[in-house]
N, C-alpha and C positions, 0 to 999 in steps of 0.2 A: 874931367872924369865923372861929371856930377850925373849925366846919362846912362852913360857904358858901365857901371858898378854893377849894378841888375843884371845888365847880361851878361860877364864875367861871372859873376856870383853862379849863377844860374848855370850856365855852362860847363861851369867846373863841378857843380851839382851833378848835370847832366851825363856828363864825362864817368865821375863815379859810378854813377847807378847802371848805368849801359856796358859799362865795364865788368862788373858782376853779372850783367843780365848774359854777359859771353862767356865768363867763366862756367855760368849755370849751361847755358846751352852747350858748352864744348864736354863739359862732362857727363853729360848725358847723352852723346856724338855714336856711343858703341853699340848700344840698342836698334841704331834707325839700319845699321847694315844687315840686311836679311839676304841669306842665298847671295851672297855678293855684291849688290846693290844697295844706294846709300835712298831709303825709302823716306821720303819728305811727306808727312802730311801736312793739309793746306794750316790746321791750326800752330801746328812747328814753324812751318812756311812766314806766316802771319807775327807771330812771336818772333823772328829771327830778323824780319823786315824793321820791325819796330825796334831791334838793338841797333841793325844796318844803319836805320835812317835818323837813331838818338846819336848817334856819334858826328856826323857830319855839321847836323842840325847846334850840338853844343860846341862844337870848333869855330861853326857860323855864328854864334852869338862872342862868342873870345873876341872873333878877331872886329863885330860889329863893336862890343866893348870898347875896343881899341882906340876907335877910328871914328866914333858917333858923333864929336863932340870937334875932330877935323873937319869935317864935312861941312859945305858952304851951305848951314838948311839953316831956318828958323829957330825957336828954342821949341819951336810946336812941332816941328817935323821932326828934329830931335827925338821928342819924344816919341811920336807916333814910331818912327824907327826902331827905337828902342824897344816897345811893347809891341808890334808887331811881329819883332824879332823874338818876344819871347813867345808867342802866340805860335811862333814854327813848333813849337815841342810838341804841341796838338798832333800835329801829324804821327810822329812813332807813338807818341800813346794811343792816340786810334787806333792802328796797326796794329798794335800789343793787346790791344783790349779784345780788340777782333781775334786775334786766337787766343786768347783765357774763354771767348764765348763758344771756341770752335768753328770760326768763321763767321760769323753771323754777319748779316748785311747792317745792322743796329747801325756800326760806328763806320760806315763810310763815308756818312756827312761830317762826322771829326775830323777823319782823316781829309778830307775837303777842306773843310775848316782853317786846318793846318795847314793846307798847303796853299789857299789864297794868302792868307798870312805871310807865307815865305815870298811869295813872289809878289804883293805890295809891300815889303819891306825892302825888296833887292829893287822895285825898282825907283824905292826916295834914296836909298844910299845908293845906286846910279847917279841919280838928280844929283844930289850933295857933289858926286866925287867929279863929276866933269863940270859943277859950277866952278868949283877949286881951282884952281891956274895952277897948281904947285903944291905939293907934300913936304 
């Protein structure tokens, strides 16, 4: 577990904050119904994205927590795994940041950022999991 701690910790970090970031957005849900219609602006849009994609992103670090330290890799890949994987949270705070600015193009390189991060992290724990013969 000496890998996966960081991103358990983190996740369940994650977990919390994005969980509040829904409570915020659903109570403030009655406003956006105008004339019958559930009216999204892109900075809501942007903001809601970034709770969507904080939830997945901290369940993905859980379960990398879990399993980092299974996996048939190096103590170096490991690691890179590990911090790669937390390097995914970039993504919804980019997303989140971009609507606090009211869309602004600033953090789409974060949001990029983020999301190379997530997809060289999935694919060393690929590597890892089909080196393995057996769980």
């Amino acid at each position: 577990m000496e890998h996966g701690r960081r991103n358990i910790i983190a996740g369940g970090i994650v977990i919390f904050i994005a969980a509040i970031g829904g409570f915020a957005l659903g109570f403030t849900v009655e406003n956006l119904f105008k004339d019958g219609f559930y009216a999204l602006t892109l900075p809501r849009l942007l903001v809601k994205a970034g709770h969507s994609h904080g939830m997945p992103m901290a369940f993905y670090n859980l379960i990398i927590g879990v399993m980092v330290d299974r996996l048939a890799l190096t103590e170096k890949g490991k690691k890179n795994l590990s911090i790669l994987s937390l390097g995914a949270f970039i993504m919804p705070l980019g997303l989140f940041l971009r609507g606090l600015t009211g869309g602004s193009t600033t953090f789409i390189p974060v949001v990029m950022i983020g999301a190379i991060c997530f997809l060289a992290s999935t694919a060393i724990m690929l590597k890892g999991a089909i080196a393995r013969k057996a769980f």
